[in-house]
N, C-alpha and C positions, 0 to 999 in steps of 0.2 A: 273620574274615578279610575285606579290605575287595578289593572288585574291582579290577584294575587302571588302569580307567576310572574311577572316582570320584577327583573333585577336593575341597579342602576345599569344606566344606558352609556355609555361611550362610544366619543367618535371610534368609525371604522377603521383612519388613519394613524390610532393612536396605540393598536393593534399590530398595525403592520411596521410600525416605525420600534415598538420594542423587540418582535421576530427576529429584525433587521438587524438590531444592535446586539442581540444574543450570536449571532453567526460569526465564526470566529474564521478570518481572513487569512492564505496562505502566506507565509512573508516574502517564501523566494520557491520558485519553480525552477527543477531542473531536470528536463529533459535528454538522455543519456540512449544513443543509439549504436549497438555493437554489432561489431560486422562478424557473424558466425559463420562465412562462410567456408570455412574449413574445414575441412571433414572430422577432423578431431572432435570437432565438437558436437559431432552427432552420433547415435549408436541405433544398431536396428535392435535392440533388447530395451524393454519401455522399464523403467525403474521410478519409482517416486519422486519427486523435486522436494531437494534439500531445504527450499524454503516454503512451499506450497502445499506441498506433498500430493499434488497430483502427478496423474501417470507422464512422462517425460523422456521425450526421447533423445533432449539434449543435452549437452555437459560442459560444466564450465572450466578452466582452467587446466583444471586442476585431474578433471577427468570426471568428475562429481555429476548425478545427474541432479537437471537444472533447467527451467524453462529459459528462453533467451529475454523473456520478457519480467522475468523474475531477477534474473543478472543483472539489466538493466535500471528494475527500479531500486538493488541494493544499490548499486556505485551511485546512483544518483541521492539516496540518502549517506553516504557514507560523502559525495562529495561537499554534501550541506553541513556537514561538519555532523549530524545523528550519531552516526558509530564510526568508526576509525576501523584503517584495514586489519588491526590486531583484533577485532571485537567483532568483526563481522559470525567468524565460526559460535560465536556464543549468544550472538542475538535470537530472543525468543523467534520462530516464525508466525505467522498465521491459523498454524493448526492448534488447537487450545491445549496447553500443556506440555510441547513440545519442544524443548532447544534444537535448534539443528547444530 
């Protein structure tokens, strides 16, 4: 006699092998390491990151403040082809609602 709370039973495996095939797989990694050591690119006045909007006491290029680890992973989406260097200034950020 089967209890009235038992639903059909399926393998365990059969579970784990749909999880598996829902995970959607990066195509191309790219890894982007900038050498900030210049002083230009730091400032002792902490200002928001243009794309994070946390407090940031670096700056990127341009003079902008900028975490170096934010600079980093835009050029590495910009070099996957995501946004182009025209498009960078209008890509939404991370904070909800906000263009930088």
């Amino acid at each position: 006699m089967t209890p009235a709370w038992a639903g059909p039973v399926e393998p365990a495996h059969s579970a784990m092998v749909d999880a598996a095939a829902a995970v959607e797989r990066p195509v191309a990694v790219v890894r982007v390491r900038l050498d900030w050591s210049d002083p230009s690119h730091w400032s002792r006045a902490l200002a928001d990151c243009r794309r994070c909007g946390t407090a940031a006491f670096g700056r990127d290029e341009q003079g902008r403040p900028m975490h170096q680890a934010c600079a980093e992973e835009e050029l590495g989406a910009e070099l996957l082809g995501h946004v182009t260097a025209g498009d960078v200034a209008g890509v939404p950020d991370r904070r909800a609602g906000v263009i930088s």
